[in-house]
Structures are given as structure tokens and as C-alpha cells.
NULO-352814 format. One record per residue (C-alpha): x, y, z. Coordinates in steps of 0.1 Angstrom, whole numbers, plus 5000, padded with zeros to 4 digits. Last residue first. Example, Ala and Ser with C-alpha at 12.3 -4.5 7.8 and 13.67 -1.06 7.14 Angstrom:
513749895071;512349555078;
END
This chain:
914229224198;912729564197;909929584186;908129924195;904729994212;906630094245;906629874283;908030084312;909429894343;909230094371;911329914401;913629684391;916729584400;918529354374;921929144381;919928794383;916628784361;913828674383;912929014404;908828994396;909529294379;912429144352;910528854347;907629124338;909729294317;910828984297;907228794288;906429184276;909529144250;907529224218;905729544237;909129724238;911229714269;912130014287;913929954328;914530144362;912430424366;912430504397;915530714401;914330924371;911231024384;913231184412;915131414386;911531504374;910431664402;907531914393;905831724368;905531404386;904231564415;901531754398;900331414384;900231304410;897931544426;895531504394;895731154399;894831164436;891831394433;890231164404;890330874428;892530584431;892030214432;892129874454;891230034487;891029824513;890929954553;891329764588;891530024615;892729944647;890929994688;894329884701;892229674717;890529474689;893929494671;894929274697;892229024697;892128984658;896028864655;895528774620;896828384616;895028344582;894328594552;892628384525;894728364491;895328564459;897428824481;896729144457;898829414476;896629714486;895829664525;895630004550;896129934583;895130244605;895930364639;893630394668;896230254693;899730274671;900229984648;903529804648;902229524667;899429484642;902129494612;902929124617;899928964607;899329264577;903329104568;902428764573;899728814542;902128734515;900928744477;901929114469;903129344494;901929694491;900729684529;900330044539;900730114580;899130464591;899430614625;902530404635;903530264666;904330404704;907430344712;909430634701;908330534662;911530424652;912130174684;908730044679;909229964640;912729824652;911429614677;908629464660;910729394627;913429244642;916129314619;918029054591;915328934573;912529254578;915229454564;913729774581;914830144563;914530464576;913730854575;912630804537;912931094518;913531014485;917030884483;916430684518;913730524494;916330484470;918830264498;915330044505;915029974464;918929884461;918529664491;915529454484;917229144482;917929164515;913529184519;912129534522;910129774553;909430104543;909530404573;908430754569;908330994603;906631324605;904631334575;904031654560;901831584528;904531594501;906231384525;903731174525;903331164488;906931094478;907030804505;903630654491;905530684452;908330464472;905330214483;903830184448;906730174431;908329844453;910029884486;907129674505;905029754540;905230164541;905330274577;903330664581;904030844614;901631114611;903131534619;900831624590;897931424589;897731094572;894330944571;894830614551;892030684528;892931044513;896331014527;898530694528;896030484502;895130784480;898230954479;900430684478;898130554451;898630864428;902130754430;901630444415;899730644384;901630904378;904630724370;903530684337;904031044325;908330974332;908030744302;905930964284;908131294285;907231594311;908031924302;904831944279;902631904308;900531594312;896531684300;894631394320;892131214303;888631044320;886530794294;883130924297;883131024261;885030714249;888830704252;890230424224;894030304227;896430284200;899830134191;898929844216;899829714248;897929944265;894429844266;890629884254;891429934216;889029624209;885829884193;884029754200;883429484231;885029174213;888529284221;887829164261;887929434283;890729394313;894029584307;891929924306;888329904331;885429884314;883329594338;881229484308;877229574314;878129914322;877130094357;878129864386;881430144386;883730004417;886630204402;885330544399;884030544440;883430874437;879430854459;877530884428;879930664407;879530394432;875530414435;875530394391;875230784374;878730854363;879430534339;882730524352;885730464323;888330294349;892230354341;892330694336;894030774306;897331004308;898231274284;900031434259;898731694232;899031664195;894931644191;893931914215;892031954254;891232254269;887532164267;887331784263;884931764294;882131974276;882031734242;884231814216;883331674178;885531344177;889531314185;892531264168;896031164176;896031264212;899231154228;900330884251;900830744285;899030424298;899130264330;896630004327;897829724299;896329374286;894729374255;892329084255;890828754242;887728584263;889128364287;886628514316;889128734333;888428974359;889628754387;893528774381;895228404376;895628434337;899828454339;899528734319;897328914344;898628774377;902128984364;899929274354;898829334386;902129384402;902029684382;904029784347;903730144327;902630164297;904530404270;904130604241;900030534231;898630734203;895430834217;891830824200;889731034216;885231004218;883831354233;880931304204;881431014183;884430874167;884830644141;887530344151;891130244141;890629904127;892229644142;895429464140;896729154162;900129034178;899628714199;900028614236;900028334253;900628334290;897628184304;895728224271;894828454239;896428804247;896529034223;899729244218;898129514199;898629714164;896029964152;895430044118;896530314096;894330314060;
END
């Protein structure tokens, strides 16, 4: 009998490789065949055991996940137009549909299930364990969302539909960006160049992302996608220059995908046209001190979190993704297989010398 084969993890850290049964399905239940998993910023507080989700118990870390359907149980309505052999993308958070959040589309604050079902975060012990990415297999109950990915597009460009589906959520659907908007993007990484390929999907007048020196090769790609200019916050003033691109009167929308440092939200405020809107995605793990409260008070600022994406946001992604795949190419930068996950994420947190990384791509293979 095929089983499943996961990378579980155990500890800060520690990881070990376990089997599990492949499960029975029910009604609208899909088992998918996972190709690829893409890699966040997330994931790097997840193996190192710092993320708040995580109560010790084992798990299958793993979000981003790209794969095809191997078999599936007796259809339910939302399976229609779906088939065992085709490829697609998991929705990260399985909603109950019915709790306050889920009324009002807010997928990823779901109160509804007594474990918080969200891939990359449910413990093995809630059946049947096939809740992440690193793994052969993941498990799609009834409620779990799918989305079909076009035959033209392979796995490993598939996985870019998540970041990007956050520049349209963050920049657009929450952020507010009309067409004509000046939009600055706080951080080079995928996140903030799949913001610049969803603004100017949406019109934007003006794009700007900010980087580090070391950022160079990402700041030069997001000239590649459409960027109108790059700030090396090192070696530029950043005030002046994010005044002197924007004529002098700030940016409609600012998006913080920096991880861990708050100065940049600090900084941003001066940046920020009157009325305009800060909108915060990096995970900072600490309190946000110094924030200049008085003027943002004045220039009458909006102060917005949004940790997730919505159904609408995938889907447009997705659609992205499938129509450019040249572009998908430039981002992604590295493949390891699911033995050498320790080695991806050094190689996205930027601690291996010669590599530039932007989406790192984990497989089920070995590879070492």
C-alpha cells in the first residue's frame, strides 16, 4: 500500500522523516500529490520554533503548495470542474464557512474549528497528519479551497501564486490603490516584487521598492518588472529620495514586507502622502517603538495589517502567473528537495555567500 512521506518536524530545528497512511476519503475530500512548496519569510520563524502557532506538538511545516490531484472522494458541489490528474494550488487556510470571520471573507482569521487548520501549522495528531507541504502528499478536506492551475503552467512556476496574490491583496484590495496611485514597496523580497507585478497590473502611476546594498540583484529585477525606481536605503537618503520620486508629495500606499525591523514603518511616515496608507505585512516578532504618532496624526494616515489573502486575490494571481511565465522565471531563483530544507532557508535568509535568493522552491525528492 503507498504511503505518505513527510519531513516532520519534532523541535526548534529538528526535523525527522516520517510515513503515514494515505487517508479514506469522504465526500469533496482530495488527496494531492504535492510537486513543489514554495518558501516565505514565515517559514524561517517556523523551523527555528519562534512563530506563535506552535504549541510543540509534532508537524509538517509547508504553506505554498503546488501539486496534482491523485485521487479524490465522491464530488461534492465545489469539486465541479475538478479531476484526479489535474494541477493545482491549496489554499492555505481551510475556513469553516459559517464562524463571524468566514461570514464577513476574512478566510484566514477562521474562529470556526477547534484546531486553527491552516497548512505548515496542524500538528500530525489531528487525522489524518497530511496537513503540510513538506511531504509526498497533502490532504484537502471538503472545505479545503483548490485552485485548477492551467496546464501551461509547471509546479514550480504554480507556487508563485501565492506572494503575488499578496501584492494584490495588501497594495490593492486593502491598500487602496487606484489607477494613477503612487505605490512604494518597503523590501525587494517575493512578496514586494509580486506587489510591483500587481500594481502595475492595476495601473499604478509610480512603483518604488526600497532594498539594502546587498539587495542589489533583487532592486536591478524589480527595475526588470516594472519598477520606475530603486532606493538603497544605505547609501540614499531615503526621505529625500522617496519625496523627490513622488513630485513632493508622498505615496498613496506604502507596503512594509520587511521582516523583523520596524525602522522602516518609523521611517515610511515621511514618505506617506496626507491621507495615504501604511500597509504592515512583515512579521517583526517585537513591539513597534519610536513611531512618529504625531505626524501621521496630521497627515491624517492609515495604519492597516493584513496577514493573509482572500479568495479574489489568489484567483487574480493566479491569472498572472499563467499569463507571463517568462517573468516567473526571473523570480524564481533556487530547487532544493525536502532533505536539504535546513539549506534553502539559509539560502533565503541571505547566509550563503555568492547566492541571491528570491523564490526558493522546496520538492519531495532527496537530493543530497
Amino acid at each position: 500500500m503507498e504511503r505518505a512521506t513527510a519531513l516532520v518536524q519534532h523541535g526548534p530545528g529538528k526535523f525527522e522523516f516520517e510515513e503515514f497512511t494515505l487517508p479514506t476519503l469522504g465526500e469533496g475530500d482530495v488527496l494531492v500529490r504535492v510537486e513543489a512548496n514554495g518558501l516565505c519569510a514565515s517559514d524561517v520563524e517556523a523551523y527555528e520554533g519562534l512563530d506563535r502557532d506552535w504549541d510543540d506538538r509534532p508537524r509538517i511545516l509547508g504553506h505554498e503548495i503546488a501539486g496534482v490531484i491523485q485521487d479524490m472522494g465522491p464530488k461534492s458541489i465545489n469539486r465541479q470542474g475538478l479531476e484526479v490528474g489535474d494541477r493545482v494550488c491549496v489554499n492555505p487556510f481551510v475556513s469553516c464557512g459559517i464562524c463571524r470571520s468566514c461570514l464577513i471573507g476574512d478566510l484566514s482569521g477562521c474562529t470556526g474549528h477547534v484546531e486553527r487548520l491552516r497548512y505548515g501549522m496542524v500538528p500530525t495528531s489531528v487525522s489524518p497528519s497530511l496537513w503540510g507541504g513538506y511531504s509526498t502528499h497533502a490532504f484537502v478536506p471538503r472545505n479545503g479551497i483548490l485552485y485548477k492551475v492551467p496546464p501551461s503552467v509547471d509546479a514550480l512556476d504554480a507556487t508563485l501564486w501565492q506572494p503575488i496574490a499578496g501584492g494584490f491583496e495588501w497594495a490593492i484590495a486593502q491598500g487602496g490603490l487606484r489607477v494613477g496611485d503612487r505605490l512604494l514597496v518597503l523590501g525587494p523580497g517575493q512578496r514586494g516584487l509580486g506587489a510591483v507585478l500587481a500594481a502595475r497590473q492595476a495601473g499604478a502611476g509610480k512603483v518604488v521598492v526600497t532594498g539594502l546594498t546587498k539587495d542589489r540583484f533583487k532592486l536591478d529585477v524589480a527595475l526588470e518588472l516594472g519598477a520606475d525606481a530603486v532606493i538603497d536605503v544605505e547609501t540614499e537618503d531615503f526621505v529625500a529620495r522617496s519625496l523627490e520620486l513622488s513630485d513632493g508629495e508622498g505615496f498613496d500606499v506604502i507596503l512594509d514586507t520587511t521582516p523583523h525591523a520596524v525602522s522602516p514603518i518609523n521611517d515610511s511616515v515621511a514618505a506617506l502622502r496626507r491621507g495615504g496608507t501604511i500597509m504592515v505585512i512583515g512579521v517583526k516578532l517585537r513591539t513597534l517603538d519610536g513611531f512618529p504618532i504625531d505626524q501621521f496624526l496630521y497627515k491624517r494616515g492609515t495604519l492597516k495589517a493584513v496577514p493573509g489573502s482572500t479568495d479574489r486575490s489568489y484567483r487574480l494571481a493566479l491569472d498572472l502567473v499563467a499569463s507571463n511565465p517568462g517573468v516567473m522565471s526571473k523570480l524564481r531563483t533556487h530547487v532544493f528537495g525536502f532533505d536539504r530544507l535546513g539549506n534553502a532557508l539559509d539560502v533565503l535568509k541571505g547566509e550563503v555567500a555568492g547566492e541571491n535568493a528570491i523564490n526558493v522552491v522546496v520538492t519531495p525528492d532527496f537530493t543530497s
